[in-house]
C-alpha positions in Angstrom: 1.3 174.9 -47.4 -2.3 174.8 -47.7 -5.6 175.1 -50.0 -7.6 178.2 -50.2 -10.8 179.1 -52.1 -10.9 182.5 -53.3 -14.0 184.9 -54.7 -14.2 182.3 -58.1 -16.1 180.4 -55.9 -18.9 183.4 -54.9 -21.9 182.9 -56.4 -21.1 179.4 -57.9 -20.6 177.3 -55.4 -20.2 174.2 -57.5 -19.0 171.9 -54.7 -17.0 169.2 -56.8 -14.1 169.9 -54.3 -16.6 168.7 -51.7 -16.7 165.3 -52.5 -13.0 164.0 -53.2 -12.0 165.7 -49.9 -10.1 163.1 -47.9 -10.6 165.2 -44.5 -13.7 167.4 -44.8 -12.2 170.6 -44.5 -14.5 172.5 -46.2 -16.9 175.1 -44.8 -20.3 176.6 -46.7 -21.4 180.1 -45.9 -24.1 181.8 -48.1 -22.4 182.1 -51.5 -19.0 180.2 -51.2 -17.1 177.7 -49.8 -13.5 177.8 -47.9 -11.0 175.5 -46.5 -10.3 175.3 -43.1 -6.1 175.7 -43.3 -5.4 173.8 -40.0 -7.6 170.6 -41.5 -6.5 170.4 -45.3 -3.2 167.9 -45.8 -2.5 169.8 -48.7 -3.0 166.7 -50.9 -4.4 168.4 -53.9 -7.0 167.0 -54.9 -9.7 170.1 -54.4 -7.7 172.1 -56.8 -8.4 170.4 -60.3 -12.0 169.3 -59.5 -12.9 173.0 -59.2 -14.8 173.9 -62.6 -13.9 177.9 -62.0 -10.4 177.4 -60.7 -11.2 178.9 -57.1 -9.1 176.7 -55.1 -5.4 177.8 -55.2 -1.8 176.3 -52.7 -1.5 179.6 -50.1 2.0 180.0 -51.5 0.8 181.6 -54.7 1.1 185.8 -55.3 -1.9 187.2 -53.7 -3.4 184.6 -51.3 -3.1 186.0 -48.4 -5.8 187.7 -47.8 -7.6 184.2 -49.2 -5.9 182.1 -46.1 -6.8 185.3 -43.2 -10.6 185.0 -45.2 -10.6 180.9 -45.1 -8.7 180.9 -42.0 -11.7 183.5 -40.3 -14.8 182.1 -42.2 -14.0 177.9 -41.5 -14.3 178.7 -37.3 -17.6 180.2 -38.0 -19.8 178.6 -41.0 -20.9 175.2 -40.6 -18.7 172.0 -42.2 -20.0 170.3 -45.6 -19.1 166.7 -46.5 -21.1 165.8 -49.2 -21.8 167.9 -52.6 -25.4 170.2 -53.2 -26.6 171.5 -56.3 -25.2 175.1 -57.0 -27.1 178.0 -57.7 -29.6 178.1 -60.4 -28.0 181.0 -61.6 -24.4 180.5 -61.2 -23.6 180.2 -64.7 -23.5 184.2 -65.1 -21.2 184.6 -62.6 -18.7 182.5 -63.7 -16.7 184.8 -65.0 -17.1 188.0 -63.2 -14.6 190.1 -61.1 -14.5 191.8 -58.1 -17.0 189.0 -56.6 -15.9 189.4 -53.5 -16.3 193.7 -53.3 -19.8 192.8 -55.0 -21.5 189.9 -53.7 -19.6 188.1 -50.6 -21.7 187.1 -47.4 -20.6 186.4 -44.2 -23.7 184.6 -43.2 -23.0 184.8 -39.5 
């Protein structure tokens, strides 16, 4: 089992995961985050620090497109260890769906 951040996290990028990290397994493109499977020792502690609920254990219904997107993005966008503000704006897209169709960047 592993961690994976899903579109919650597009556009809000709040980055308390970031910091209680043990291992650093988390990657920042333009407007989210994900976790780098092969890194993360599955210890947890991402998953309640999230503020939106973004970060989800692979073996729940409908991650797996989550781990192929974390799994692809983590080889290519540049690691983060330490927390940055989030977007001014992030607020309003807190709860909004179909982030990913709408918004998502691969920054590459």
């Amino acid at each position: 089992m592993t961690y994976i951040v899903n579109d919650k996290c597009i556009k809000c990028k709040l980055m308390d995961c970031v910091e209680v990290c043990p291992v650093d397994c988390f990657y920042e493109g333009k407007n989210m985050l994900v976790i780098k499977p092969d890194e993360c020792i599955d210890c947890g502690v991402c998953e309640p620090e999230c503020p939106v609920d973004a970060i989800k254990a692979d073996t729940e219904e409908g991650s797996e497109q989550w781990l192929e997107i974390n799994k692809k993005y983590s080889e290519i966008w540049p690691n983060i260890i330490e927390k940055k503000d989030p977007p001014t704006d992030h607020e309003k897209y807190k709860n909004e769906q179909n982030k990913f169709e709408k918004y998502f960047k691969e920054n590459i």
